[in-house]
C-alpha positions in Angstrom: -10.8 -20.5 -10.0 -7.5 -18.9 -11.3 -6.7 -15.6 -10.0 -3.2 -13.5 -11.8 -1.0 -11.8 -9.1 1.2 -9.9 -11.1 4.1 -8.6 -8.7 6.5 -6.3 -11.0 9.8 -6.1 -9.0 10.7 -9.5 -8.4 12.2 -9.6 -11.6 12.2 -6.2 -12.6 13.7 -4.3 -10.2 16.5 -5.8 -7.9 16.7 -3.0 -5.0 12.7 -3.8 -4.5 12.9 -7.1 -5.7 13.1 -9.2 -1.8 9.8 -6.8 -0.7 8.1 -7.7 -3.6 8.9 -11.3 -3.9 7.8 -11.9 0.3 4.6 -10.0 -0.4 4.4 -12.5 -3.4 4.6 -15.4 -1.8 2.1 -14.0 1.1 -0.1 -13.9 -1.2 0.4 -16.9 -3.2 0.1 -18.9 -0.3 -2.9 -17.3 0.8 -4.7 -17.9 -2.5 -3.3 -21.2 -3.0 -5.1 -22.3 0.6 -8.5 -21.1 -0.5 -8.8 -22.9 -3.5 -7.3 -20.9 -6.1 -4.5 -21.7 -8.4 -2.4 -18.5 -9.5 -0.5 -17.6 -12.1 2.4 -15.3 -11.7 4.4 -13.4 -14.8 6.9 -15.3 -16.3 10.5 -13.4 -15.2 12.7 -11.6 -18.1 9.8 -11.3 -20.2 7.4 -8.6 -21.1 5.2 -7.4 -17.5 2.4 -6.3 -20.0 2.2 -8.9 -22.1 2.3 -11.1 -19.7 -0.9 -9.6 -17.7 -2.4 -9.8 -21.1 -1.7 -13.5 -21.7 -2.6 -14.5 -18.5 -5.2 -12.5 -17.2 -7.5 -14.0 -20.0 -7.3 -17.6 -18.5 -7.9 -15.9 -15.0 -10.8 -14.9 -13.2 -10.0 -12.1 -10.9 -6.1 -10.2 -10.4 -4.3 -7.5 -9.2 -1.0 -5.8 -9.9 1.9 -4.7 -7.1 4.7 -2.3 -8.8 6.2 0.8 -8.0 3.9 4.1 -8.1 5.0 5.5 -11.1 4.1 2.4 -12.7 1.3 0.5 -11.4 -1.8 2.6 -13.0 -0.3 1.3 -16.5 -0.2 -1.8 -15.4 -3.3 -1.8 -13.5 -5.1 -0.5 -16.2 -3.7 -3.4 -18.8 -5.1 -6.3 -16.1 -9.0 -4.3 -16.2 -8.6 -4.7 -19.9 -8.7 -8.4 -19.1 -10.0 -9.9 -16.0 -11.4 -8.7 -12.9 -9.2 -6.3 -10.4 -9.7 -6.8 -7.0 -7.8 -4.1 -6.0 -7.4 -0.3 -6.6 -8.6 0.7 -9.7 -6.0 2.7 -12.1 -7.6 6.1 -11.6 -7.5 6.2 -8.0 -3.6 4.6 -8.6 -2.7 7.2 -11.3 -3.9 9.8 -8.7 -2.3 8.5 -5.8 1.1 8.0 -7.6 1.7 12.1 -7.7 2.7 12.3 -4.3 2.3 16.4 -4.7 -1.1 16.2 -6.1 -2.3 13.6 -3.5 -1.4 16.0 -0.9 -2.9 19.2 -2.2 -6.3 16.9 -2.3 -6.0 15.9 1.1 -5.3 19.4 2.2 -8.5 20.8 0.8 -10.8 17.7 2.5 -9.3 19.0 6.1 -6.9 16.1 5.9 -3.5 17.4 7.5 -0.6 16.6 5.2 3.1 18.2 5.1 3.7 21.9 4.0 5.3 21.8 0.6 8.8 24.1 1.0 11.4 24.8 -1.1 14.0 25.8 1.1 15.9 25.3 4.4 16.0 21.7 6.0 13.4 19.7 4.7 12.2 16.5 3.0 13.0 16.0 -0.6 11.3 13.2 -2.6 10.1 12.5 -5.8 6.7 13.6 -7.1 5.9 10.0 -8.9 8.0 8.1 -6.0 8.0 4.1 -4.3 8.5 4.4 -0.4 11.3 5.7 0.8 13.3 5.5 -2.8 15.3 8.7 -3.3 13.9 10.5 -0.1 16.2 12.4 1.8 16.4 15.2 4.7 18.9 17.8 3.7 18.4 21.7 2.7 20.1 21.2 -0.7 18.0 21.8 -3.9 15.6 19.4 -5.0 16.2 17.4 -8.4 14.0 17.0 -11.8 10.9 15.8 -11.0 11.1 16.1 -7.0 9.6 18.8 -4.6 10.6 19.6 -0.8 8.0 19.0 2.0 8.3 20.5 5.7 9.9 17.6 8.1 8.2 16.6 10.8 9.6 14.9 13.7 7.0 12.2 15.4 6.6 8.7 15.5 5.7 6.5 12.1 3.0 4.3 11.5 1.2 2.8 8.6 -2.6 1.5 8.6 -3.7 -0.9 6.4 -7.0 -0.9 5.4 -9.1 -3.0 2.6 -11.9 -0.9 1.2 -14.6 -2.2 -0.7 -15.7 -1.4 -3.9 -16.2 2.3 -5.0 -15.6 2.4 -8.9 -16.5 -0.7 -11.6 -19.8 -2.6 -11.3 -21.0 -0.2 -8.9 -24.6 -1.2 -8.5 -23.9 -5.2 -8.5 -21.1 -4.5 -5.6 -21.2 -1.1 -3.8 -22.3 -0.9 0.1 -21.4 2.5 1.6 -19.5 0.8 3.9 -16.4 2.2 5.7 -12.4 0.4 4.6 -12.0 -2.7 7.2 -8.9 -1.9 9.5 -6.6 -4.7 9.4 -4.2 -3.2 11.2 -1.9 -0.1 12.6 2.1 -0.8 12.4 4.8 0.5 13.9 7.3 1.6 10.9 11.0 1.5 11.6 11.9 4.8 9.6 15.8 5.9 10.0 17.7 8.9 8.9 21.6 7.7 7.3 24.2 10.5 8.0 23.6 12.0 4.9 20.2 12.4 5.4 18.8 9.3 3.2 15.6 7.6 4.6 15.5 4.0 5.1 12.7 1.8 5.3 14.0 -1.2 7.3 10.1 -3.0 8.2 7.9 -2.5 11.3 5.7 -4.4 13.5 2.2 -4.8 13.7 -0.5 -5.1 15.1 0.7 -2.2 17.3 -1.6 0.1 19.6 -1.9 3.9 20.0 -3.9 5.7 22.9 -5.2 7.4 19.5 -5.7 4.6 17.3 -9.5 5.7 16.4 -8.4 9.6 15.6 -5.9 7.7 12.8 -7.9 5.8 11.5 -11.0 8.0 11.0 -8.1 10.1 9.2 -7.3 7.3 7.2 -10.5 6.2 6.5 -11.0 9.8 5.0 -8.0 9.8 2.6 -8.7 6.7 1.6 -12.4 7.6 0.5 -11.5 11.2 -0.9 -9.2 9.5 -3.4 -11.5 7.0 -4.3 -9.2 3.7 -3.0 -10.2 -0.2 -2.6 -8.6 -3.4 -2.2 -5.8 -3.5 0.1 -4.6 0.5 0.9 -1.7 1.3 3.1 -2.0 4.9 4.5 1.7 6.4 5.7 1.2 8.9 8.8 3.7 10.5 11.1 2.1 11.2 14.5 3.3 13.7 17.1 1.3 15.1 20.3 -0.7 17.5 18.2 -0.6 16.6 15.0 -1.5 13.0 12.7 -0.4 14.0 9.2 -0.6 11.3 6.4 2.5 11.6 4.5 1.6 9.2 1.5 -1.3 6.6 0.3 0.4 3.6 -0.8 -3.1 2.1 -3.0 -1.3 -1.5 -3.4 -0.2 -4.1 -0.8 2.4 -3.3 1.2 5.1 -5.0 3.3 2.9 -5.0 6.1 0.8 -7.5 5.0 3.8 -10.4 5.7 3.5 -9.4 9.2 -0.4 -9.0 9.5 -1.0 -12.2 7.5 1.6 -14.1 10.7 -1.1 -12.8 13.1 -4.4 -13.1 11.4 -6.8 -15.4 12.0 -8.6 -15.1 8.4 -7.5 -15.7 5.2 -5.9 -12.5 3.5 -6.7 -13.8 0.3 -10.8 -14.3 1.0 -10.8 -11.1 3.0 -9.8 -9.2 -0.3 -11.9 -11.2 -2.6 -15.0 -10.5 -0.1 -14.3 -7.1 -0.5 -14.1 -6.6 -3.8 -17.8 -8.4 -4.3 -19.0 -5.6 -1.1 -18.7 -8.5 1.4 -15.9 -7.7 3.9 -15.8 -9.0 7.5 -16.8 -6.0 10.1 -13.6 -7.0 11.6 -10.5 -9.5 11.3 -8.8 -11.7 14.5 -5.1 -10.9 15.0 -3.0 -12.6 17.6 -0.1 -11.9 18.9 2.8 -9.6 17.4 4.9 -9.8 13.8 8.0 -8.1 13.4 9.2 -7.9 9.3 11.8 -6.5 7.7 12.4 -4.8 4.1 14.1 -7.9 3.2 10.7 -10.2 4.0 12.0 -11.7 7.0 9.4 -12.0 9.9 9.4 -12.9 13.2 6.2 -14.0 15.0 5.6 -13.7 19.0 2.8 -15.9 20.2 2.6 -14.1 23.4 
């Protein structure tokens, strides 16, 4: 079996390029152990055409690129092969950060106030993480819109939903998104008010673990996610407000696949055929950086 991971910013994109290429390799190795031999897009050469010439010699595939980019490219590998994971509408959704939130909003989900003025969060509408995200009471940019800031604790859950869109009646079980893990982000504030994303740890517990991730759970299922979903939240003592739904791997699965037990690789092909695990075995505790570094404690 042959299965194309097509991961845009290792050659692409140089500031992104040493997340993408450890989640790469993650996966490569994952695959690689359960049978499979992947195929990856040649570097300097066109990301399209190379999902096109290579997804037809593979079975299955998914894409990991920036927002703003990966329903295109998404959309390019369904024209070809199998996806087994999000599928380009949900993405295309997902990747208006302003539009996500007014959807969420109106299922009950709580998601930051959109401001315009005083101290606040600036980011970009059609963003990637914590690119171009800043804390500051100066006027937002083209293209970027203000959001209230809240001051809590940062997590991420990472969830694998099943199948919801495309061959529906061969693969669809009602089912709930598997929880692979909640993770500890390490979110800091530069003087100037930039936000940096410098990794996390996982898996990580929280006296309300189940609250987040019945919120998760919902966000993910009101945009219509599957395959591997990472669900941004900020938590205070009152509060658990997603702040963004990353529908692609994300740097936590370097740390979660140094603690599990099962294969990420099966665990997201299972799912994408409506056969995930009730449950995945994690031992022990990863810490991971931006830069794909990871450290593993045993005890």
């Amino acid at each position: 079996m042959n299965i194309l991971i097509a991961e845009y910013t290792v050659s692409h994109d140089p500031t992104l390029a040493p997340e993408g290429r450890a989640m790469l390799d993650v996966l490569t190795n994952s695959f690689t152990k359960i049978g499979y031999a992947v195929y990856c897009p040649e570097e300097r050469k066109d990301f399209s055409e190379e999902i096109a010439r290579l997804g037809k010699i593979c079975d299955e595939g998914i894409v990991i690129a920036p927002d703003y980019l990966l329903a295109r490219f998404t959309k390019n590998l369904e024209d070809v092969t199998r996806n087994i994971g999000c599928n380009s509408f949900s993405i295309a959704v997902c990747a208006n950060k302003r539009r996500t939130g007014q959807i969420l909003q109106s299922h009950g989900i709580d998601v930051p106030k959109e401001v315009s003025s005083g101290k606040r969060i600036v980011k970009q509408i059609s963003g990637c993480g914590a690119v171009g995200v800043r804390l500051t009471d100066g006027p937002a940019g083209d293209g970027e819109f203000g959001q209230e800031y809240i001051d809590g604790d940062h997590f991420s859950m990472s969830l694998v939903g099943g199948r919801v869109v495309g061959e529906v009646c061969l693969y669809y079980t009602g089912e709930g998104p598997l929880l692979l893990a909640l993770n500890k982000q390490d979110i800091r504030f530069n003087s100037d008010g930039t936000v940096v994303y410098l990794g996390g740890k996982t898996p990580v517990d929280h006296p309300r673990k189940q609250e987040m991730y019945d919120c998760a759970r919902k966000a993910l299922e009101v945009l219509g996610c599957q395959g591997y979903v990472g669900i941004d939240m900020v938590v205070t003592p009152d509060r658990i407000v997603v702040v963004d739904v990353n529908p692609r791997p994300t740097t936590s699965i370097i740390g979660i696949a140094a603690c599990m037990e099962e294969e990420i690789a099966q665990v997201l092909l299972d799912a994408s055929y409506g056969k995930s695990p009730a449950s995945v075995h994690l031992s022990g505790q990863a810490s991971y950086t931006s830069e794909g570094q990871v450290t593993y404690d045993r005890s």
